[in-house]
N, C-alpha and C positions, 0 to 999 in steps of 0.2 A: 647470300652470305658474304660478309664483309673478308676481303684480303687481306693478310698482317701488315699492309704497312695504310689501307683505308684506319685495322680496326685501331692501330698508334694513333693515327690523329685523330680520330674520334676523342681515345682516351683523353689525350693532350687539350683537347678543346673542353671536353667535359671537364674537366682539372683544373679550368680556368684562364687556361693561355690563350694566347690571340689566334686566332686561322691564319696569318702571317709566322708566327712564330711554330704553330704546327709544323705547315708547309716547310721552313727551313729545315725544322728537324729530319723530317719525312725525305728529304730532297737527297739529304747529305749520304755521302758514298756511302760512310762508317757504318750507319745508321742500313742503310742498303744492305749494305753484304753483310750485318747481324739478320735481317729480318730474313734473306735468302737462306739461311741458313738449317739444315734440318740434321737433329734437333734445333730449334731456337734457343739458345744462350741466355737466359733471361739477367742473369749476371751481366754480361760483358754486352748485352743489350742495353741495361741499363746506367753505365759507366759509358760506352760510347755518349748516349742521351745527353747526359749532363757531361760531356767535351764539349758538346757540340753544340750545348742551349744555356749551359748554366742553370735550366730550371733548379728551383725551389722546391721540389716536393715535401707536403708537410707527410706526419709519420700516417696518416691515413688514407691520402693517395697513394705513398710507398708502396704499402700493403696490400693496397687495391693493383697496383702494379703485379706484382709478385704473385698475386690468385690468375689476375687474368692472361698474364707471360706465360706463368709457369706450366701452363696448359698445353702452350703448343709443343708440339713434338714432331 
């Protein structure tokens, strides 16, 4: 079973981003201490993300975000 910050990059690379730009996300403190977090914040998970990447997410990776965040608890 993947760990939340394996199952982010996954997401991120499936999404289209580079494994460099994954990885930087993945790295970052912010981005760390959101995914350590239990519950997972999937809000202020995904507000850290785009600080820290700028991604683009169009409205149907958004969504896909939000099913697959909103999960962890």
């Amino acid at each position: 079973m993947l760990d939340r910050s394996q199952h982010l990059k996954l997401f991120l690379t499936g999404s289209g981003d580079s494994q460099a730009d994954a990885d930087t996300v993945v790295s970052d403190k912010w981005v760390q201490e959101e995914l350590n977090r239990h519950p997972v914040n999937p809000e202020r998970l995904f507000w850290v993300m785009r600080r820290v990447s700028h991604f683009e997410f169009n409205p149907i990776q958004e969504n896909q975000f939000w099913l697959v965040f909103g999960r962890y608890r």
